[in-house]
C-alpha positions, 0 to 999 in steps of 0.5 A: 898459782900453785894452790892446787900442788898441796890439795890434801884431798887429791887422790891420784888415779895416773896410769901408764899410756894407752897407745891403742887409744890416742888416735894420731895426730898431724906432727906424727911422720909416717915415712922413717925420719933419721934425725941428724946433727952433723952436715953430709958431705954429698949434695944430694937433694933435700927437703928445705924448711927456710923460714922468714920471721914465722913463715915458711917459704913454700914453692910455686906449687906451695910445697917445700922446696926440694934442693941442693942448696937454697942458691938454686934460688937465689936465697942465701941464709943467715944460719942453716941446720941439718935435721935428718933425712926422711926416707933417705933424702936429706932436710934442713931447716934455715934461718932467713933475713927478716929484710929478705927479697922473696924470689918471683915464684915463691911465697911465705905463709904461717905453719899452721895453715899448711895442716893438710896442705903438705903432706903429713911428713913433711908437716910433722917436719916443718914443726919441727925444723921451726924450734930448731931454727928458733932455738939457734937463732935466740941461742948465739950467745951464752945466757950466763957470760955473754961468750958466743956459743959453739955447736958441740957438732956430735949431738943437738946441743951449744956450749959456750968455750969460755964457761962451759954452759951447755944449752939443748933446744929449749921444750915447754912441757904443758898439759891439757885436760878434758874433764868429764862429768858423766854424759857432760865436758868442761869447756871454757874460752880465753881472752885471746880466743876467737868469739864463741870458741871455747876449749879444754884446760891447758897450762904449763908445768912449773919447776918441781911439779909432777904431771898429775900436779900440774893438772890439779893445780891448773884446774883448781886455779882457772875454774875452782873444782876438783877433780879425780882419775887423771889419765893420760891420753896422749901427747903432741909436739906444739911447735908454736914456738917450743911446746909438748902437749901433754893429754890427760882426762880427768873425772869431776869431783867436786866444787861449783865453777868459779873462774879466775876471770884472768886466763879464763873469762867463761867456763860451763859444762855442756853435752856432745848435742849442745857443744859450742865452736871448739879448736881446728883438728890440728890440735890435741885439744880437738883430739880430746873433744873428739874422743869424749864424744866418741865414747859418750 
């Protein structure tokens, strides 16, 4: 890690956003969201994004549930938060015991396989009640004395009253970039991947790094090439636990492929006619491949 930082050679070519090229993606919400910390005092209905170890519980229709409270349904929470109102009703985010007794009529399924089944809102939502709740619950304790962390109630953050750290939900700043080599993309596959899926190139930022850097860095260690142009595309909030994606294209510069055969196990430039199975359209990385082969 960190040979490509101190590349000599690497001219950075960064510029500003062009919003009116980043197509939107599944974790934008088109009604008006006001976020929020503090409870309201009304019991007005709302949205209730409760989720079981990595699941979220969804009615018998397979929406999220709309009440006043998760009694209505015999539930009770072991923490909840309140994160706003969409379109003027309330929503909150709630963690639930992993020994739970769902009720009859209810479920629990993964986040990722409500994309397109809920609405766009209230999926754009639900990521984001997730690292809420994730962020609370791995938070009840301060990391430095072991003291029990109060909510500071005016903004999203907890302070521990005995040494006065200060935590604030945790965000994993990552990048990932497609690299372009005239009418060709980089793609490459993972361990982990499903068989024959390949993607973009991706990493996480690490202390005292530009965004640029990152992406030089990340590309110089997984395959061995340079590249130039670094461009921002766009970013999506990945909620899987805490990411931000950040997009970048990049042009080919230089170097033959040599792969690091650890984070990447296969990696090869190929055209929009002979390209192999890349990820589902929820994520950003489709968005990228997408864009290439709209303006290739």
């Amino acid at each position: 890690m960190g040979v490509g930082r101190n590349m000599e050679s690497e001219k950075w070519n960064a510029i500003g956003p062009d919003f009116s090229a980043v197509p939107p993606h599944p974790f934008v919400m088109p009604r008006a969201f006001v976020a929020g910390v503090e409870f309201p005092d009304n019991t007005q209905p709302g949205w209730w994004f409760a989720f079981c170890r990595h699941q979220i519980l969804l009615n018998q229709t397979g929406q999220i549930p709309l009440l006043s409270g998760l009694n209505e349904i015999g539930l009770s929470p072991v923490r909840t938060q309140f994160l706003g109102t969409l379109a003027g009703k309330p929503c909150y985010s709630a963690e639930l015991a992993k020994e739970i007794e769902i009720p009859e009529g209810l479920r629990v399924e993964g986040l990722r396989s409500q994309y397109t089944r809920l609405d766009d809102d209230l999926f754009a939502l639900a990521g984001r009640a997730y690292q809420i709740m994730e962020w609370d619950r791995t938070h009840q304790y301060c990391g430095h004395c072991a003291t029990e962390m109060m909510n500071t109630g005016n903004d999203r953050a907890k302070r521990c009253p005995n040494c006065g750290l200060r935590q604030y939900p945790r965000l994993s700043p990552a990048i990932i970039v497609l690299i372009s080599r005239g009418n060709e993309l980089l793609l490459a596959r993972a361990p982990r991947f499903r068989e024959g899926l390949y993607s973009v190139l991706a990493g996480f930022v690490e202390p005292g790094e530009s965004l640029e850097e990152t992406v030089a860095r990340e590309v110089y260690e997984e395959v061995g090439i340079a590249i130039k142009d670094i461009r921002y595309f766009g970013s999506q909030p990945w909620p899987f636990p805490n990411s931000l994606m950040i997009g970048f294209t990049a042009s080919y510069a230089g170097g033959e492929i040599v792969i690091d055969g650890k984070e990447i196990e296969a990696a090869n430039w190929f055209t929009k006619e002979n390209l192999p199975p890349v990820p589902g359209p929820l994520s950003i990385a489709r968005q990228l491949i997408e864009w290439f082969v709209a303006e290739c």
